[in-house]
N, C-alpha and C positions, 0 to 999 in steps of 0.2 A: 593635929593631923591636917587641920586646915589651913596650914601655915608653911609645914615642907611640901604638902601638893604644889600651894601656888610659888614657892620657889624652885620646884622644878619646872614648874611651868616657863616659868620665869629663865631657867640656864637654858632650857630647849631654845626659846625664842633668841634670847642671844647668841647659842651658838646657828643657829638657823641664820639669824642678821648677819652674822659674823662672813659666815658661808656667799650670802648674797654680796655684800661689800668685797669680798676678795674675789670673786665670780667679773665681775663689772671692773674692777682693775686691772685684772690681767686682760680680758677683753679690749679696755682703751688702750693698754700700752702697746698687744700686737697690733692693732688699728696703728695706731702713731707709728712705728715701728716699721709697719709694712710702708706707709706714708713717705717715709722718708727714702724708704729702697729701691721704691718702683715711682717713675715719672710719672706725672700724671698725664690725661691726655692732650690738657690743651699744650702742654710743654711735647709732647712726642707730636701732634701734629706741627708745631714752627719746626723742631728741629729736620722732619720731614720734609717741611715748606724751603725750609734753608739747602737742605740737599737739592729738590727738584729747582730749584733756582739757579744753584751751582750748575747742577749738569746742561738746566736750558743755557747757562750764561756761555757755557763750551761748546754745545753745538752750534749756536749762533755765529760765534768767533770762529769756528770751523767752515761754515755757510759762508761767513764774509771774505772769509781766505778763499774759498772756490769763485766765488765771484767773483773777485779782485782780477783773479788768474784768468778768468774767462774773457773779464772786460778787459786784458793787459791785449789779449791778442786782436792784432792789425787787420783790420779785412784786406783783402787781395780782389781785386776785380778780374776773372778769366772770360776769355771766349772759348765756347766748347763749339764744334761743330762736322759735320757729315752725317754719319751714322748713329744722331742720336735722336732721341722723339722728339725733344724739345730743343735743338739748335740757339743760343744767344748768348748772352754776358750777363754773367752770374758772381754774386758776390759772397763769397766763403773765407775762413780763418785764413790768416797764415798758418796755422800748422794743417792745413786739411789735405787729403790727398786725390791723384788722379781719380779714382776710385769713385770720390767724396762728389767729384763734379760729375761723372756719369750720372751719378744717384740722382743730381739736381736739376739735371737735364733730360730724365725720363729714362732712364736707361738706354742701354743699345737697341736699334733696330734688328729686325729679322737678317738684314743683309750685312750688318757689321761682321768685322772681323775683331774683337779682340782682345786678341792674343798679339795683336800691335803695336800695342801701349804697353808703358809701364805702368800697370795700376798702382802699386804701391810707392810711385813718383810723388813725392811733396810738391804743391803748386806754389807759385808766386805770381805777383804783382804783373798782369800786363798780359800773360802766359794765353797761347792760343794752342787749344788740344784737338788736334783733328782727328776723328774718326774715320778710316778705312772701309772701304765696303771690300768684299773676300774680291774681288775682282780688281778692285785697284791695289790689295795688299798683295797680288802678283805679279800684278806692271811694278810694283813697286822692288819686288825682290823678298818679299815675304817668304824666308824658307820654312816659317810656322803654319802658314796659310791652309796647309793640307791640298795643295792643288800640286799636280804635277804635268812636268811638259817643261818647254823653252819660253823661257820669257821673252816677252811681247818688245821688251823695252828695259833699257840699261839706267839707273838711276845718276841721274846728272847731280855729283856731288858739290856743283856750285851752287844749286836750286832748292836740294832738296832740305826738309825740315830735319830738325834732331829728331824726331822720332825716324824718318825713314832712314834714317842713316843708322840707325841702331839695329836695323832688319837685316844690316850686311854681317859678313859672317867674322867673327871675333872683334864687331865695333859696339861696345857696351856706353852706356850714358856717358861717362866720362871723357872717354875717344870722339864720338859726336859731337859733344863741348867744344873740343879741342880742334877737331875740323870748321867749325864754324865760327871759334876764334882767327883763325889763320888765315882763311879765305875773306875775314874781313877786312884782316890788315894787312893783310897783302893783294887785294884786290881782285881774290877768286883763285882759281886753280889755270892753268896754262895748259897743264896736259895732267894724265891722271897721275903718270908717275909721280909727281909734288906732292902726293901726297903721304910719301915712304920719310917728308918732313917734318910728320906729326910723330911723336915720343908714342912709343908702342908698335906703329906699323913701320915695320924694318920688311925685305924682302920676301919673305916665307907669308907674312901678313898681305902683302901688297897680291903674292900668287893668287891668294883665295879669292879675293875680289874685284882681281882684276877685268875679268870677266863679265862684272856686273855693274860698270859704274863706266863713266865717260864724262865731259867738260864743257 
């Protein structure tokens, strides 16, 4: 009797061992198993480290490209001057515009006019922008000026600047260019009519402003 007790004693415990030993294998093998599937950390933060690397190494190269482009461009020395708060010679991009130098120069005075300028004029090298006071953009021929009456005074187109020759009526930047190419190499204007020998002002041109210009 005391012999098949302790041999069942005895199968319980081996199957009980049995039970622990394949308990603790399958446990190691899904351990290992997951081991294998999933990165671990220190490898998921390099691979991490290696992306934010990449990406700083492109903005960088993107940063260097903008600066490059910035330091490509030329300064321009202008004089700005009349109607502005701060009048002198200011140094901006070649690609900067009219506009770009008012802003550097304190903006317009109370008495400015303008609507004289070309703001959105790209500058260059050497270039002097005079500001108009509302009073001289009607001696001047200013049909923008918002003043009305007989002008004071006929714009002397041997004298005047490319801006005030742009104030005449269908003479746009390109025409003014062109007046003041002409009268340098030909050594001014003689009478006003000469100047129906600038490409654009044919007769019908020459009516409008005939009126407002003199030599």
């Amino acid at each position: 009797m005391k012999y098949k007790k302790a041999k069942l004693i005895l199968l319980v415990l081996c199957i009980l061992i049995s039970g622990i030993c394949y308990t603790v294998s399958r446990f190691s093998y899904q351990r290992t198993d997951s081991t294998k599937l999933s990165p671990s950390t220190k490898e998921m933060e390099e691979t991490s480290g290696t992306v934010s690397q990449e990406k700083i190494s492109e903005e960088s190269k993107g940063s260097s490209f903008s600066d490059a482009l910035a330091e490509g461009s030329l300064p321009c020395y202008i004089h700005i001057c009349g109607e502005v708060v701060f009048p002198g010679v200011y140094q901006l991009s070649e690609e900067s515009r009219v506009f770009e130098a008012v802003e550097k120069a304190g903006g317009f005075t109370p008495q400015a006019a303008p609507e004289h300028l070309n703001m959105a004029e790209r500058i260059r090298d050497g270039m002097k922008i005079v500001v108009l006071s509302r009073e001289e953009a009607v001696t001047a021929g200013n049909p923008n000026s918002g003043e009305t009456g007989k002008k004071d005074s006929k714009l002397n187109i041997n004298t005047a600047s490319k801006e005030e020759l742009m104030t005449l009526r269908g003479v746009g930047e390109a025409k003014a260019g062109d007046i003041i190419k002409y009268r340098d190499s030909h050594g001014g204007f003689k009478r006003i009519e000469d100047i129906m020998n600038i490409s654009g002002i044919k007769d019908a041109a020459f009516q409008k402003i005939k009126d407002d210009i003199t030599v």
